[in-house]
N, C-alpha and C positions, 0 to 999 in steps of 0.2 A: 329108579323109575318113580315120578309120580304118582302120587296115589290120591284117591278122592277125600277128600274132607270129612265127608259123611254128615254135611251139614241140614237138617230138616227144615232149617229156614230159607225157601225161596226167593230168588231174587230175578229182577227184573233189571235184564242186562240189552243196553244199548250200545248198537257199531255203527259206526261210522266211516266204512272205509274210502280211501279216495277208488277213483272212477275207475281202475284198471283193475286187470286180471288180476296180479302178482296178491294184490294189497286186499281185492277180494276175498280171493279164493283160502290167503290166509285168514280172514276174519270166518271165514264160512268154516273151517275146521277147528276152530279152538269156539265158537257158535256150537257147532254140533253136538261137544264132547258137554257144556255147558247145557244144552236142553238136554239131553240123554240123560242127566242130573236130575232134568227137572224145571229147571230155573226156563224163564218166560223168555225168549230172544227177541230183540227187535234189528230192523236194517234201518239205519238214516241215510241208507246208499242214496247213490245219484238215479233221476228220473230213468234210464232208460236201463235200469237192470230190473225192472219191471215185470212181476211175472218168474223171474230169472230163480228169486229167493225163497218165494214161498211154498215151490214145488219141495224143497228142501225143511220145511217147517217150519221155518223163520216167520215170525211176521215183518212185514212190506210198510214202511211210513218216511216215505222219497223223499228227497229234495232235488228243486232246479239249481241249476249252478248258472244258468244263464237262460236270458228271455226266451221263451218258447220261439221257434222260426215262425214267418209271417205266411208260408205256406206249410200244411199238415205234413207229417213225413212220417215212416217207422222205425221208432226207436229201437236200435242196437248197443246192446250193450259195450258202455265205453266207446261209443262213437265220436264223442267230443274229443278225445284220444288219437283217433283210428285220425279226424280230419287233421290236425294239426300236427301228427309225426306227417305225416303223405306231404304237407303243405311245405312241411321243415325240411325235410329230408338232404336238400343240397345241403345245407349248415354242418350233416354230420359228415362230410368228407372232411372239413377240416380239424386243427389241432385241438386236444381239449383246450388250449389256452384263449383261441379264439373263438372257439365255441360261445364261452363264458359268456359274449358281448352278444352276439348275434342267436345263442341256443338260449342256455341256460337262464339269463333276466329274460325271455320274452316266455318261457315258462313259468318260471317265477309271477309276472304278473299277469299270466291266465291264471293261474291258481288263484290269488289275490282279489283280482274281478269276482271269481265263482266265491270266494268265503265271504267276499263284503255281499255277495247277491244274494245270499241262502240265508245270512243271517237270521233274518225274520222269520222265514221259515221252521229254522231248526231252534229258534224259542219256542213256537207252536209246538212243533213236534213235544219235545222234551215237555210242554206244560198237558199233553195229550197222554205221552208214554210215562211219566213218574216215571223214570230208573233211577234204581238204588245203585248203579254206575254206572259210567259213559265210557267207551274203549273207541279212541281213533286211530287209524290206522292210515298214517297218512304227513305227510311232511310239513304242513303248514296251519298254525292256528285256527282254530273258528272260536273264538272267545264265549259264544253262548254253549256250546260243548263244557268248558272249565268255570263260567260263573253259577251253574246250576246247580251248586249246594250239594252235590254228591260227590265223590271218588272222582277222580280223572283218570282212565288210566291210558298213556300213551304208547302203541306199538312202533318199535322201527324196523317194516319186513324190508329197507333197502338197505342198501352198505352200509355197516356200522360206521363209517366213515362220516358219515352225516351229525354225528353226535363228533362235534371238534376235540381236537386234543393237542398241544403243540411239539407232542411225541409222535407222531403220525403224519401221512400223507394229507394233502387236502381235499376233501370230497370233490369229485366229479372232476379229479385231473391227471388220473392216471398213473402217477408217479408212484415212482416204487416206494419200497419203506426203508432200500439199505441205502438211498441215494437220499440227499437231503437240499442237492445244490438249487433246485429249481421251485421248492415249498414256498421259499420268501415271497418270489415272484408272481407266482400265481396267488399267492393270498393277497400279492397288493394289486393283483389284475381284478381280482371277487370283489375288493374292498370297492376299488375305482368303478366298476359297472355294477355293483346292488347297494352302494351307501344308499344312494336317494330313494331307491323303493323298498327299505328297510327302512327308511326313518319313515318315510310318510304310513306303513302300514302299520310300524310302532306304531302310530300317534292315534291310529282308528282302532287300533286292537285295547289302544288306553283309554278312547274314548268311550268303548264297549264295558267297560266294567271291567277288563282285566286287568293282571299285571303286565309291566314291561318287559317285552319279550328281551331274552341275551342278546348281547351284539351283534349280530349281522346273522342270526340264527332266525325264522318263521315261526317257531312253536317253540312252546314252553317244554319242560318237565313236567311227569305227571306226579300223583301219589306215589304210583307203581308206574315204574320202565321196562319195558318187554325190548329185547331187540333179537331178529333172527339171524342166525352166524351160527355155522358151526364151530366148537372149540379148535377144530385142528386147522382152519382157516384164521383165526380170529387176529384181532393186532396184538401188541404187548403194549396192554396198560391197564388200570385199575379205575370200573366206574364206582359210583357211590353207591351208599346201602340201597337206593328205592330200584336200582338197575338187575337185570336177573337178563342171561342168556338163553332162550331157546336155542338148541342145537338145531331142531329145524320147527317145521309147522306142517305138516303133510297131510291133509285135507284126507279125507275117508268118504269122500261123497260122487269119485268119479265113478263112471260105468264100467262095468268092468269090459276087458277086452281080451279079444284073441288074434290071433295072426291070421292076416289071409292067407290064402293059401299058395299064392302066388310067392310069397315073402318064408312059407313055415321049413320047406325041403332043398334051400337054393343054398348053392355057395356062399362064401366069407362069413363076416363076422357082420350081425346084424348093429347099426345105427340110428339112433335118431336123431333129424335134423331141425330146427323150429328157431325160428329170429323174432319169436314173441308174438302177440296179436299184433304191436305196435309196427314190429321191424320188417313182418312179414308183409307187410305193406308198400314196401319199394318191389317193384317188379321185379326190376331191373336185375338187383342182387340178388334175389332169390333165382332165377333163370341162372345168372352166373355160377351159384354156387352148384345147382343143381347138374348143371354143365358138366362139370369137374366130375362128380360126384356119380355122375353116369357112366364114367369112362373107369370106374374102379372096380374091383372083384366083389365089392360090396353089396349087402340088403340096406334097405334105408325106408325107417318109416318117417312120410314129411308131416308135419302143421306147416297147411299152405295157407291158413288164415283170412282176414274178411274177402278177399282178392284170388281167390283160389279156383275162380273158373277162368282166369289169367293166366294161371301156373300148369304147361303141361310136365308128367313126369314119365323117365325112360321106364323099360320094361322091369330095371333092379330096385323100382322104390312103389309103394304105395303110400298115400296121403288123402287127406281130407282136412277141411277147414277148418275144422276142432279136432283135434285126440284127446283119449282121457290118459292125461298126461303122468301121472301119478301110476296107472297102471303100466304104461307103456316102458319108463326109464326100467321099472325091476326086469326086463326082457333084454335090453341092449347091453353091446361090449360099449359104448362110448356114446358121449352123447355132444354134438355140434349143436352150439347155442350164440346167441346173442350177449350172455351172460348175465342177464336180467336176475334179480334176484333171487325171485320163486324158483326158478330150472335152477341154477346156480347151487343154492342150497338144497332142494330135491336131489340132484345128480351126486350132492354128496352122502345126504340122508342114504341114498343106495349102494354109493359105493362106487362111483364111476368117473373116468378120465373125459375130459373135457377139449374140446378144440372150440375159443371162445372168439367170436366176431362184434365185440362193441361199437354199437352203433352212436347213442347218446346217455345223458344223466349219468347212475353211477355204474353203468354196466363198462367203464372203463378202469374204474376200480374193481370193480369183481374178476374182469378178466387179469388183468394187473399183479391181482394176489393170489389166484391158482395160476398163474405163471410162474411168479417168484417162488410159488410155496413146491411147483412141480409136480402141482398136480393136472396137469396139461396145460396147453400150448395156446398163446394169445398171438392169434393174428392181425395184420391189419388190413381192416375190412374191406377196403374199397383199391387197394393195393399189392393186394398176395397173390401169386403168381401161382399155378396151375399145382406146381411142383410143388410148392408151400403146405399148400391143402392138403394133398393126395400124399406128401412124408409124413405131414403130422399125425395124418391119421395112422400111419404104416407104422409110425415110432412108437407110439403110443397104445396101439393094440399090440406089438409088440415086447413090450416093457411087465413084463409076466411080474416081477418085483412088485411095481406101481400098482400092478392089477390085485396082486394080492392083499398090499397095502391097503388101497381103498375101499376094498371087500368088508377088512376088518376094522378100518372106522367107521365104515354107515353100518356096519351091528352094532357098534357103541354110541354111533347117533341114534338109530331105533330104539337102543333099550332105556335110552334117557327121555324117551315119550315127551318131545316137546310141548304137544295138544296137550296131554292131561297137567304137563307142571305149569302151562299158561292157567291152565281150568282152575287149577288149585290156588294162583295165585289171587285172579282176578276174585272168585269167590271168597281171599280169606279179606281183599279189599272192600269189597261190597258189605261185607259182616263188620269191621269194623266200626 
C-alpha cells in the first residue's frame, strides 16, 4: 500500500480532466487524497462542471472548449458529451473497423476544435494558478498544459491500449490479444482515416511551443505516467521507467447509500445495470435491455442517466439518474456495463463479474479483455438475443469459482490503494 510522503512543503496542484464522468471523477479522488495532504487543488475542467467541484473543496478555474451557444441554456455537466454520443449513436451499430471513419476521427476532431479553442484560456489560467504541476487526464494534447515550466504529469483512466505497442491489440478495435490476424488491418484503416488530422494538429501543437507529438498518437508523455488497469486485466508488455500502474482510482467522495426497500428483502441476486452518462442516452437500448431484464428472478439497480424521465422500470428494478456508483458496485453479485473504463476498473476494484455491452471508443476493448481474461461475458450490443442476456447472467452468477476468484483480487486491488500511490507519486514530482 502507499503511504504518504510526509512532505511539509505544499504544493499547488492543477487538473485538467477531459469533460466526462469516467476522467473526472478519477481526477476528483486522487484530488481529494492530495488536499487531505494539504496541498492547494485546482480544476481546469470544462465550463459546465460548474459548481459541480467546489462543493468537494477543490477550487473551480474553467475553460470553454467551444463558443458559448447564441441563446443562454443550463449547463450540465459533460453535456457537450451527452449531445454528440445522442447525435452519433447510429455509427455504434457498426464494426469497430468502420466506426474508425465515421466514429472515432469525427471525435478526434471535436477534441481537436475544443484544445485549439481553450488554448488561450488555460495560459490565463495557469498564469493565474502558479502550479508547481499540471495532471491531465484526458487523451489529447493542450500544449499550454506541457510548456508551462513545471511537471507534466499525464493520466491514462481509458484502455491501456491507447499507449501503442506492436505486441498488443489496437486501441479502439476490439480484437483480441491471442488473435493477431486482423491488427495489420486495422492499423492501416487508423493510418488511412487520422494521417491528415494528425499532421495538421502536429503542426499547431509545434506551433504552440511544444514538441512533436509520436506518430499518429494526440499527446505526449508526461514527467510521470499514471494509467488505470488493474494488474490481473493488464496486457503483457513492459512501459518505461516514467509509467506506474494504478490498480484502480476509486473516488471517496460518493453519498453514501442504502437499498430501497423495494429492492432490500426480494428474490435473486441483486444487479447493477448503467451504459454510462454517455450510452445511457440511446433510449432505445436501454428500454431494450431493460426488457430482458424484467422478465428475470432478478433485483436490479439502473443509472438511467441524463434521459431518465424516458426510462420506465418494472416492479424488480429501482433507478435514478445518478447513483453513487462507487457505493453501489460493493452491494451487487454482478454488474452490466457498457464497459467504460471507470465501471470497468471499479467492478474490479470490488471484485465483480461483468456482462459488458460496448457501445463506442475503448469500451470495445475493455469488454474484449474481461472476456478473453473470463472474467465475464462481452455481448454484442445492439444484436444479443433475449437468451444471450438472460444465460450470461445465469452463467455467471452461477460460476461460484469466478466469484470467488474475483472476491479475492479486488482485496489485492484495494490494499494497493491506487489514490494514495497516485498521491505519492504526483507529490514526489511536484518536489522534484
Amino acid at each position: 500500500m502507499a503511504e504518504n510522503t510526509g512532505t511539509e512543503q505544499k504544493l499547488t496542484v492543477l487538473f485538467m480532466p477531459e469533460s466526462a464522468y469516467g476522467p473526472t471523477n478519477n481526477c476528483v479522488g486522487i484530488g481529494a487524497v492530495l488536499r487531505a495532504r494539504g496541498h492547494r487543488v485546482v480544476f481546469a475542467a470544462e465550463a459546465s462542471w460548474a459548481g459541480k467541484l467546489a462543493p468537494l473543496g477543490f477550487e473551480e478555474d474553467l475553460v470553454d472548449l467551444a463558443p458559448p451557444p447564441e441563446e443562454e441554456v443550463e449547463l450540465d455537466a459533460g453535456q457537450f458529451w451527452k449531445d454528440f454520443i445522442r447525435d452519433s449513436a447510429p455509427e455504434f451499430r457498426k464494426s469497430t473497423f468502420e466506426q474508425l471513419d465515421t466514429s472515432v476521427r469525427p471525435i478526434w476532431e471535436e477534441l481537436i476544435a475544443g484544445a485549439k479553442y481553450c488554448e488561450p484560456q488555460l495560459k490565463e489560467i495557469i498564469a493565474r494558478v502558479k502550479p508547481d504541476v499540471i495532471i491531465e487526464d484526458n487523451v489529447i494534447t493542450f500544449p499550454a498544459l506541457e510548456t508551462a515550466g513545471v511537471p507534466f504529469v499525464r493520466i491514462v483512466s481509458c484502455n491501456p491500449l491507447e499507449v501503442p505497442d506492436a505486441g498488443i491489440p489496437p486501441v479502439f478495435s476490439g480484437l483480441p490479444q491471442d488473435d493477431t490476424s486482423e491488427w495489420a488491418a486495422f492499423r492501416a484503416e487508423y493510418d488511412r482515416t487520422h494521417r491528415e488530422i494528425w499532421e495538421s494538429y502536429n503542426a499547431w501543437v509545434i506551433e504552440q511551443g511544444a514538441e512533436p507529438l509520436p506518430d499518429l498518437e494526440f499527446i505526449h508523455e508526461g514527467a510521470l505516467n499514471l494509467y488505470v488497469y488493474p494488474e490481473i486485466a493488464d496486457y503483457p508488455r513492459e512501459l518505461g521507467p516514467t509509467w506506474h500502474r494504478l490498480d484502480s482510482s476509486v473516488r471517496g467522495t460518493d453519498e453514501p447509500f442504502e437499498l430501497p426497500d423495494g429492492l432490500k428483502d426480494g428474490e435473486g441476486s441483486l444487479i447493477y445495470f448503467s451504459l454510462g452518462s454517455l450510452g445511457s442516452a440511446d433510449v432505445d437500448l436501454m428500454r431494450r435491455v431493460i426488457s430482458v431484464l424484467g422478465r428475470t428472478p432478478h433485483r436490479y439497480i439502473v443509472s438511467k442517466g441524463p434521459l431518465h424521465a424516458e426510462i420506465d422500470l418494472p416492479a424488480n428494478m429501482w433507478g435514478a439518474e445518478f447513483v453513487p456508483q462507487t457505493k453501489v458496485i460493493p452491494l451487487v453479485d454482478l454488474v452490466i456495463t457498457h464497459g467504460g473504463n471507470n465501471t470497468t476498473t471499479e467492478s474490479l476494484h470490488f471484485g465483480k463479474p461483468m456482462v459488458l455491452l460496448p457501445l463506442f471508443w475503448d469500451q470495445y476493448d475493455n469488454a474484449q479483455r474481461v472476456h478473453e481474461l473470463g472474467l465475464g461475458v462481452r455481448l454484442d450490443t445492439y444484436k444479443f438475443t433475449d437468451a444471450e442476456l438472460s444465460g450470461a447472467i445465469d452463467r455467471l452468477l452461477g460460476d461460484a469459482a469466478l466469484r470467488e476468484r474475483l472476491a479475492a483480487e479486488g482485496a489485492r486491488i484495494r490494499e494497493r490503494d491506487g489514490l494514495a500511490l497516485a498521491a505519492d507519486l504526483i507529490e514526489r514530482t511536484g518536489l522534484a
